[in-house]
C-alpha positions as CSV (number, residue, x, y, z in Angstrom):
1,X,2.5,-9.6,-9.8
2,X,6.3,-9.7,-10.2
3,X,8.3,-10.4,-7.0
4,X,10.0,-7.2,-6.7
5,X,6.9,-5.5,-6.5
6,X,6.1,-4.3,-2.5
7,X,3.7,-5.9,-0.9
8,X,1.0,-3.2,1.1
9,X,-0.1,-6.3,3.5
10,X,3.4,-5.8,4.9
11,X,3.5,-1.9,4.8
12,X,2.5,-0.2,8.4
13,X,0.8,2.5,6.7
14,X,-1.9,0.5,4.4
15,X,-4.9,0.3,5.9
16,X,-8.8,-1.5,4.7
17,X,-11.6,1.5,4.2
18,X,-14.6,1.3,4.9
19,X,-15.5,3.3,1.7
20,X,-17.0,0.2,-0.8
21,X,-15.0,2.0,-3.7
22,X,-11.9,3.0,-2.5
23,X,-11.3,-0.3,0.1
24,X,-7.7,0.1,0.0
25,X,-5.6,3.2,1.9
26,X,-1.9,4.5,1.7
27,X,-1.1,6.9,5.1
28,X,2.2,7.6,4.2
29,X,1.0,8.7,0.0
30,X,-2.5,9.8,1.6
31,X,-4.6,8.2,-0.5
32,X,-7.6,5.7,-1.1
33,X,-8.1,3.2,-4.1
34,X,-9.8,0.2,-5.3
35,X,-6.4,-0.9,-6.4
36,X,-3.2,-2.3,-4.2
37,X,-1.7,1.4,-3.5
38,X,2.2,0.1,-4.2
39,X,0.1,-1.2,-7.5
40,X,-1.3,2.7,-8.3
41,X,2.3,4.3,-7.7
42,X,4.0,2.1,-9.6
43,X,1.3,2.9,-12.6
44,X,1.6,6.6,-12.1
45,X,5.3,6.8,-11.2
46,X,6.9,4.2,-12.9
47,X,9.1,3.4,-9.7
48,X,8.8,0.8,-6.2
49,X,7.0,2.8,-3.7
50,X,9.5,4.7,-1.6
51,X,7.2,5.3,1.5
52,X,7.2,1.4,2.2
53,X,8.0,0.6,6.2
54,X,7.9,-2.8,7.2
55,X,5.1,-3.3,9.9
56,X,6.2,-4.2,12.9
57,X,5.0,-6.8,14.3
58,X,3.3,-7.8,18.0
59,X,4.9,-9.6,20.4
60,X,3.1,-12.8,20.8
C-alpha cells in the first residue's frame, strides 16, 4: 500500500457488511466489495477517492 493511498478505516462513510463476500462498504460511492473500497476506485478510476471525509471522532 503506498502512503498516499486513503485509508477507508478513517473515512465516515466505510462501513463492515455483514454480507461474507462483499465485507467491506463505501456510502458515499454506494458500494460493497471484498476489497478496501479506496483500493477498487483507485483500480477502476485511476485516481485517490474523492468522496473521502475524515470521521469524526467521539468525544471521550
Amino acid at each position: 500500500m503506498k502512503e498516499d493511498t486513503i485509508n477507508c478505516f478513517k473515512c465516515g462513510y466505510f462501513y463492515i457488511t455483514w454480507n461474507e463476500k462483499f465485507p467491506r462498504g463505501c456510502k458515499a460511492m454506494g458500494f460493497k466489495s471484498k476489497e478496501m473500497p479506496s483500493a477498487v476506485v483507485y483500480e477502476s478510476s485511476g485516481t485517490q477517492c474523492l468522496k473521502f471525509k475524515l470521521k469524526k471522532r467521539k468525544p471521550s
